[in-house]
Rosetta silent file (secondary structure, phi, psi, omega in degrees, C-alpha in Angstrom):
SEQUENCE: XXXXXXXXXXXXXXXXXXXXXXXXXXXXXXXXXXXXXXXXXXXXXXXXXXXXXXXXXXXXXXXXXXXXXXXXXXXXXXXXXXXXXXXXXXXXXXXXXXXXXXXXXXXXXXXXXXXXXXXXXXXXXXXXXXXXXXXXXXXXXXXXXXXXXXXXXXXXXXXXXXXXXXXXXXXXXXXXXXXXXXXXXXXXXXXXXXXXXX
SCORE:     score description
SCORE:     0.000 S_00000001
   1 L     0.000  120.866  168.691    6.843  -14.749  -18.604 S_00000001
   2 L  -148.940 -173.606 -154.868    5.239  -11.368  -18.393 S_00000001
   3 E  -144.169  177.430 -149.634    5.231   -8.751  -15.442 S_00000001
   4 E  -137.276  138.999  162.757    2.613   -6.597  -13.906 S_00000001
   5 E   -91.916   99.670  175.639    3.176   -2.576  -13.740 S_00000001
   6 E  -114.179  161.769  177.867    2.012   -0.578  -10.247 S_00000001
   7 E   -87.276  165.644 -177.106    2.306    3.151   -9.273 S_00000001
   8 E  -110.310   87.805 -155.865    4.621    2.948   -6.006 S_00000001
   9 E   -77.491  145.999  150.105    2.400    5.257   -3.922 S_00000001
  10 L   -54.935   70.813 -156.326    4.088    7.471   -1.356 S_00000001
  11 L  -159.337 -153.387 -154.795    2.908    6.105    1.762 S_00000001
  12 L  -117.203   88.073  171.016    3.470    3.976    4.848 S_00000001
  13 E   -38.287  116.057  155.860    3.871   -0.207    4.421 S_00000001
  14 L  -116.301  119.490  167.489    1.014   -2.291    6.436 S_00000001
  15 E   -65.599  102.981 -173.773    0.686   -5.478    7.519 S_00000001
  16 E  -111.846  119.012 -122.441   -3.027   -6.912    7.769 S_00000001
  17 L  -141.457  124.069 -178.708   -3.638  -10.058    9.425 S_00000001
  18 L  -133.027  145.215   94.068   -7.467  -11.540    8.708 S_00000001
  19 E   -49.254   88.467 -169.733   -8.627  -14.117   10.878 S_00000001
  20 L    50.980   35.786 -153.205  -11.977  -15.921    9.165 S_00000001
  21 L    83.233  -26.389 -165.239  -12.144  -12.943    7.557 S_00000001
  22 E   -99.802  154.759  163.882  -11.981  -10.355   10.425 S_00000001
  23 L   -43.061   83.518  157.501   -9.345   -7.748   10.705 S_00000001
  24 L   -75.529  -65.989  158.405   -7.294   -9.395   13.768 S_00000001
  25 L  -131.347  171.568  177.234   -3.941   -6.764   13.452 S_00000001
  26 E  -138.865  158.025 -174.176   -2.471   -4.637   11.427 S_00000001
  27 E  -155.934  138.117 -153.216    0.955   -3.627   11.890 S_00000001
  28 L   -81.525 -133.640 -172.324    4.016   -1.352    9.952 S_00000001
  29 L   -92.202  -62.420  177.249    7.231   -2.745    8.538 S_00000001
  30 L    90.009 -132.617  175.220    9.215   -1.593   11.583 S_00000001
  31 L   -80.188    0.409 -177.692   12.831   -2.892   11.390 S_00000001
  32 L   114.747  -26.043 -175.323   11.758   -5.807    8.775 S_00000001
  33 L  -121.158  -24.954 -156.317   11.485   -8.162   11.628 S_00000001
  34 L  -149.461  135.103  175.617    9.359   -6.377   14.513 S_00000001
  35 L  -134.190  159.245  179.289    6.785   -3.728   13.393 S_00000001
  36 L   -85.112  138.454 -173.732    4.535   -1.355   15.399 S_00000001
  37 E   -62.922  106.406  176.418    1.197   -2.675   16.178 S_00000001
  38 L  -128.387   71.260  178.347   -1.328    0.090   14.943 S_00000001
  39 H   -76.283  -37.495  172.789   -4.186   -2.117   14.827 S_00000001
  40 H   -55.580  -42.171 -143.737   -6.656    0.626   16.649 S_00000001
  41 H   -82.157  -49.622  175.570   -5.313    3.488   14.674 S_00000001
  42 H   -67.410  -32.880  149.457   -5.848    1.504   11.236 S_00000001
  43 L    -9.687  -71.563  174.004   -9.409    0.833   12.184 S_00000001
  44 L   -73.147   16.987 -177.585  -10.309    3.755   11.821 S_00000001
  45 L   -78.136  146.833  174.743   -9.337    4.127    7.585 S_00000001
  46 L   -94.046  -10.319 -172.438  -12.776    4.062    5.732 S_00000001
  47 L  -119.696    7.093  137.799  -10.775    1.887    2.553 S_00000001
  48 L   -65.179  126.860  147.862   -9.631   -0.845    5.272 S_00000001
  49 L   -72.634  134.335  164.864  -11.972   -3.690    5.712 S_00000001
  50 L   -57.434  -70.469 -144.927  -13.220   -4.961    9.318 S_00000001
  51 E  -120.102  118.929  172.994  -14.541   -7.665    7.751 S_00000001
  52 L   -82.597 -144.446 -156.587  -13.896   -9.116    4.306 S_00000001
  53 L  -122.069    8.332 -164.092  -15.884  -10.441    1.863 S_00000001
  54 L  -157.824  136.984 -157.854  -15.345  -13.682    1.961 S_00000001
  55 L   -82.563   70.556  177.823  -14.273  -16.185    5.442 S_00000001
  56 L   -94.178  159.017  144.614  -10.026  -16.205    4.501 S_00000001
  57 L  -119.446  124.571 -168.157   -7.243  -16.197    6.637 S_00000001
  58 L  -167.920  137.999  166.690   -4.939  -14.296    4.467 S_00000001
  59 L  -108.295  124.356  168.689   -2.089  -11.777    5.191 S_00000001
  60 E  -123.584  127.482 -166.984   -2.222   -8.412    3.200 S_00000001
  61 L  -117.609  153.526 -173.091   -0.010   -5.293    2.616 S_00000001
  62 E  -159.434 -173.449 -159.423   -0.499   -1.984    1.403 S_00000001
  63 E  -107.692  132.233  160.735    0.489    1.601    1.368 S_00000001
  64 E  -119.799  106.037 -137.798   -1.291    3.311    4.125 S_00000001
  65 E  -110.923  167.335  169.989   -1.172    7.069    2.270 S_00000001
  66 L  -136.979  131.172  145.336   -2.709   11.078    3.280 S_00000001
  67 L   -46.959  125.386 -151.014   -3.650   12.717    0.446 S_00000001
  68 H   -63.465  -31.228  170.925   -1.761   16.271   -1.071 S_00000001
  69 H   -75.043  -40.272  179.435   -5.281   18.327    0.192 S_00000001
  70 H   -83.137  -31.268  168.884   -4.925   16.938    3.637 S_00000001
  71 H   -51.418  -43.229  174.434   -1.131   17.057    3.720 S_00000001
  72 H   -40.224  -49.360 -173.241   -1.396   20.754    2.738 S_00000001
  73 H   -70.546  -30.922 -153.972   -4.611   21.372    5.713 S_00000001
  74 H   -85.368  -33.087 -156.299   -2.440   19.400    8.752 S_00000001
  75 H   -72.311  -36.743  162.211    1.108   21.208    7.408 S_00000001
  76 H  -142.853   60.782  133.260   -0.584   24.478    8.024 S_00000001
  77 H   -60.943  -43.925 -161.890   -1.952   23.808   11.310 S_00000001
  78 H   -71.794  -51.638  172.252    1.396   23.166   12.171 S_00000001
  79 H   -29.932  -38.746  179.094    2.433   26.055   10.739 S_00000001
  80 H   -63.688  -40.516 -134.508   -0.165   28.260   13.106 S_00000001
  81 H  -104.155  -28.023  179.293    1.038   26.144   16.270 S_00000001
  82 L   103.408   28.182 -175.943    5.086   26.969   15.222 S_00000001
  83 L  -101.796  148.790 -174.562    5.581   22.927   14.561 S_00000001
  84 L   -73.349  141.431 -156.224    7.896   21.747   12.059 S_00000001
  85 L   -95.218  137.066  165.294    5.874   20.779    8.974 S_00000001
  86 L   -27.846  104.199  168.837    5.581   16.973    7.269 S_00000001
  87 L   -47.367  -27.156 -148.087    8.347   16.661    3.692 S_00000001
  88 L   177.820  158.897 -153.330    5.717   14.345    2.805 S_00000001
  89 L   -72.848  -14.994 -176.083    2.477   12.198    2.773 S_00000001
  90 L   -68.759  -74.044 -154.347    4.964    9.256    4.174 S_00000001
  91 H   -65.584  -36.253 -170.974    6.272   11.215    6.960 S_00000001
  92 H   -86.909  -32.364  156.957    2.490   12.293    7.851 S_00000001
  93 H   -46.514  -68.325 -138.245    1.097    8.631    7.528 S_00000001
  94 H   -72.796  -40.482  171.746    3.517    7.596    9.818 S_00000001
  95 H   -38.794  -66.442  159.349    2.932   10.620   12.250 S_00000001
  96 H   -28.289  -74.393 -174.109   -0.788   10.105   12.121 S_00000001
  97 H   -46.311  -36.129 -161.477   -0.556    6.251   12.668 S_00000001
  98 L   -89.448   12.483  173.905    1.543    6.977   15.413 S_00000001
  99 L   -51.822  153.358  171.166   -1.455    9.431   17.484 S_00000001
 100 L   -95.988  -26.484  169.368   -2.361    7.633   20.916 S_00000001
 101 L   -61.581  101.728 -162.479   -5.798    9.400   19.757 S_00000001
 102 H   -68.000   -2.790 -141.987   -7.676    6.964   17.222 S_00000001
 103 H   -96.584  -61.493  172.972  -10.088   10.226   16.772 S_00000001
 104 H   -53.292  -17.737 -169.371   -7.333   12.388   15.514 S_00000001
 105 H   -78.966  -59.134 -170.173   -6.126    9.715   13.116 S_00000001
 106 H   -22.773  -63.376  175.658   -9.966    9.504   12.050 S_00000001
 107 L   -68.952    3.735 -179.163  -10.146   13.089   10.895 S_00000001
 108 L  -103.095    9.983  173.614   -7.130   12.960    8.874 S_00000001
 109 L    35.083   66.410 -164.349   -8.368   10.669    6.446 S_00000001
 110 L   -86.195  140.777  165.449   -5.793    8.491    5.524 S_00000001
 111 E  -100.805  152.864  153.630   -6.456    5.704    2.710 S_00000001
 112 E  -114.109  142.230  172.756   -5.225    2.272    2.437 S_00000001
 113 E  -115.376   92.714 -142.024   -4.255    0.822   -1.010 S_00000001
 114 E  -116.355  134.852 -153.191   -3.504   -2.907   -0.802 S_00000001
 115 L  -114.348  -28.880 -171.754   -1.073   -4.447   -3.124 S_00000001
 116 L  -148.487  179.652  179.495   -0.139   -8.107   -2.241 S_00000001
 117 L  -144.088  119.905 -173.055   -1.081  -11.260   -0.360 S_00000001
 118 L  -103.656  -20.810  172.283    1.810  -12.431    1.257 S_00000001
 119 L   -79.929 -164.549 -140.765    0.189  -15.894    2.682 S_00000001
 120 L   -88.870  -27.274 -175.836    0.643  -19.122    1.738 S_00000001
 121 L   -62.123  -20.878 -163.187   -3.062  -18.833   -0.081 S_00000001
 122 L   -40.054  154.657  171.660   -2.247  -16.094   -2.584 S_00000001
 123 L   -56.185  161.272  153.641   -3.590  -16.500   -6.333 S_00000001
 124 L   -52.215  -23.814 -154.779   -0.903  -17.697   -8.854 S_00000001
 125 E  -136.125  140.074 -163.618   -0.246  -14.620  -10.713 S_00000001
 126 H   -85.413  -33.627  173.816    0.452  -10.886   -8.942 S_00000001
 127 H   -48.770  -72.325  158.696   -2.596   -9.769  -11.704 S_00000001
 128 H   -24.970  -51.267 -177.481   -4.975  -12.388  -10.101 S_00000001
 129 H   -54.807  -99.177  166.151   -3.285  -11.449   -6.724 S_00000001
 130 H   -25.743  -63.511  120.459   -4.966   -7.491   -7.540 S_00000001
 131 H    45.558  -96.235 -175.930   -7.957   -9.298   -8.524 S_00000001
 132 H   -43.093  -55.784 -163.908   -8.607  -10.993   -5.471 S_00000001
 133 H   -89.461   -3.730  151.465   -8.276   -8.012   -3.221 S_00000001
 134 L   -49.649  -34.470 -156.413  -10.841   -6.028   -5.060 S_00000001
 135 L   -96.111  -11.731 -175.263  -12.891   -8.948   -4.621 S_00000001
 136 L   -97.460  -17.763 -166.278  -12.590   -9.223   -0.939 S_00000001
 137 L   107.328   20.862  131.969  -13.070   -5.656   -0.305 S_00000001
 138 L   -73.553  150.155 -176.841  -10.131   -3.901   -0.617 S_00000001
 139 L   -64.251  151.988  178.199   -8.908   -0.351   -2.170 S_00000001
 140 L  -153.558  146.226 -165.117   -6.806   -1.276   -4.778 S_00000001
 141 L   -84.931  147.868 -169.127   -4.912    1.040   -7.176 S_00000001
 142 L  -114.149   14.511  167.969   -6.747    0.231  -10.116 S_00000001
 143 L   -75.138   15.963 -170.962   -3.752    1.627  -13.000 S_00000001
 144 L   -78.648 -158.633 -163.960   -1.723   -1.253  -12.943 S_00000001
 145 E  -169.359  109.028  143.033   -1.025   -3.148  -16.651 S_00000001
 146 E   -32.541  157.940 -169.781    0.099   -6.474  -17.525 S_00000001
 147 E  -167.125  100.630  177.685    3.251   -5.888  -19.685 S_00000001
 148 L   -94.861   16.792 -169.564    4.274   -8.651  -21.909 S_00000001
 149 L  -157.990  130.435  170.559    7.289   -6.638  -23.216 S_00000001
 150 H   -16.210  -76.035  157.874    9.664   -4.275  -22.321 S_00000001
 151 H     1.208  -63.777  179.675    8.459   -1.853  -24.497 S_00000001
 152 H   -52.699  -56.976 -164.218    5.052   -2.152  -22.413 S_00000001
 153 H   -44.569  -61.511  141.117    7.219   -1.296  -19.465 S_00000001
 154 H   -46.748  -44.611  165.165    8.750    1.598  -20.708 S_00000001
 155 H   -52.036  -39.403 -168.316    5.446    3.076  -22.164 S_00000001
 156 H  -110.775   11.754  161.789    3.624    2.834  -18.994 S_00000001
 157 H   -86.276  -66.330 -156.744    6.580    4.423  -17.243 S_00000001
 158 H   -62.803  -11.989  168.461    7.031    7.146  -19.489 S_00000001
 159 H   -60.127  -60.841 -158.025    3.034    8.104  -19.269 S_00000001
 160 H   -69.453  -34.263  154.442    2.925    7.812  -15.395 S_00000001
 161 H   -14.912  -71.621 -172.117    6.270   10.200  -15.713 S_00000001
 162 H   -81.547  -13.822 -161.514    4.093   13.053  -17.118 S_00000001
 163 H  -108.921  -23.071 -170.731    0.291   12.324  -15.308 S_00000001
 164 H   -29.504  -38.156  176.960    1.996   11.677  -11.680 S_00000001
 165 H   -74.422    1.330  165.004    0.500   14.714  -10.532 S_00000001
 166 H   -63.795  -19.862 -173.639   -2.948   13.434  -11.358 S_00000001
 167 L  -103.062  159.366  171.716   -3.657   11.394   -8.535 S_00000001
 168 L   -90.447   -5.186  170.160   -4.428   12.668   -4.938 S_00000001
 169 L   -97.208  139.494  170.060   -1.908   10.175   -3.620 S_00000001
 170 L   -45.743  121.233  158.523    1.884   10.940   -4.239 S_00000001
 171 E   -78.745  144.780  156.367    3.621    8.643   -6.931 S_00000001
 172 E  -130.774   45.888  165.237    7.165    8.336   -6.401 S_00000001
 173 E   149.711  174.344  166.926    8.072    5.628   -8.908 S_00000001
 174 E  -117.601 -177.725 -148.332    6.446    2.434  -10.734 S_00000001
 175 E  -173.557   94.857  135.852    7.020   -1.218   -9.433 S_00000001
 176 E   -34.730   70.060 -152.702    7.940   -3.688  -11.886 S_00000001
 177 E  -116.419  164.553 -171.877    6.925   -7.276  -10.695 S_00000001
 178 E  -113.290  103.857  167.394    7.336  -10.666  -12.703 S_00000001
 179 L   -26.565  -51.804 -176.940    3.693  -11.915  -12.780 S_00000001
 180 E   -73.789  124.338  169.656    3.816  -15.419  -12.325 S_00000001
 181 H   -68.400  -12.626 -179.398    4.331  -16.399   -8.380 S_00000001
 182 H   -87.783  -21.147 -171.940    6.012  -19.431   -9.178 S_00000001
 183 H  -116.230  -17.399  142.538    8.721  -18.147  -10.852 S_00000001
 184 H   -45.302  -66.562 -161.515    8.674  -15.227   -8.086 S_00000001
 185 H   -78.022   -0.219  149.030    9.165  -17.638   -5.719 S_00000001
 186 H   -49.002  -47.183 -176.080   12.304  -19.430   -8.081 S_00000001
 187 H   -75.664  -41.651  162.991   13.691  -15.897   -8.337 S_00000001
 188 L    70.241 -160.746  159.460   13.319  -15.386   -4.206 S_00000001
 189 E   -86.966  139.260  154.256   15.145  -12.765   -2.110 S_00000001
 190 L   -81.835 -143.965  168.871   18.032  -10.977   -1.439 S_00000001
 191 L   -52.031  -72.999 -164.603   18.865   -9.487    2.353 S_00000001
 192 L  -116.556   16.018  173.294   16.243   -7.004    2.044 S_00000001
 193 L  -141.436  148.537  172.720   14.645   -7.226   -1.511 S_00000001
 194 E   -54.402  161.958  168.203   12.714   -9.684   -4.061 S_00000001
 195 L  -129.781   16.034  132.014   14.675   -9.868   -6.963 S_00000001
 196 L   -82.876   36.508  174.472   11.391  -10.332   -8.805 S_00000001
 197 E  -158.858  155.073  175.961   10.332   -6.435   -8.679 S_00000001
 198 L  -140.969    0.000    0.000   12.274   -3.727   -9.345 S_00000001
């Protein structure tokens, strides 16, 4: 048993839906059961794939994130026009996604960073799992760390603790996950959370 270490990015959960490879939708969390379709909107990301790299059907989620120079640039537009400004890179994803103009989403240059494979095809291991979606053409954060020990766990907390401000996307936390999918899916869910990640 050992567990896989991710930065938690500040950003917006998406749902991406491949057909034979191509991007058929993408869509947000919503209430957990019904999410908003922003299949047009997400198009336009430059670190989404149309088309992968390889002919899957495979469902994949990620953080869809704005970066601390363009939150800074939109917050003071808003500022000029007398609109109340974004807390956060979250709040401005989700603002953005929600433009009926894919043009304006375009220029705000939102990344996607995609973290899992939720279909039935996924790799055995959430390391493999990161792997994979490198290999298909996805952004992928690339700081995560196997961690065969607490210790590890703790170490690569207390680092990202002091460098968080290093990145252009907001951290707000690490994500603990228990590597093996098999004993993910043993450990399973509660109402709303795995109780293999913390």
């Amino acid at each position: 048993l050992n567990y896989v270490c991710e930065l938690k990015i500040d950003g917006l959960h998406i749902i991406l839906t491949y057909e034979r490879g191509l991007l058929r939708t993408a869509a947000t969390r919503g209430n957990g059961l019904v999410g908003e379709n922003v299949t047009q909107n997400i198009k336009t990301i430059e670190s989404v794939p149309l088309r992968l790299k390889k002919d899957l059907d495979i469902i994949a989620e990620g953080e869809a994130w704005l970066g601390s120079t363009m939150l800074d640039k939109i917050n003071g537009e808003r500022k000029k026009q007398g609109e109340a400004l974004f807390a956060n890179p979250r709040n401005a994803a989700a603002g953005t996604l929600r433009q009926l103009d894919s043009k304006i989403v375009a220029s705000r240059g939102l990344a996607l960073t995609a973290y899992d494979i939720s279909s039935p095809n996924a790799p055995a291991t959430q390391a493999e799992e990161l792997k994979e979606l490198a290999a298909l053409g996805f952004k992928t954060d690339t700081h995560w760390k196997v961690a065969d020990t607490l210790e590890d766990i703790f170490k690569f907390h207390s680092y990202w603790q002091k460098h968080k401000q290093s990145q252009e996307f907001w951290i707000d936390g690490v994500v603990v996950k228990v590597n093996q999918k098999k004993y993910q899916e043993a450990l399973g869910y509660t109402g709303k959370a795995p109780r293999w990640a913390i």
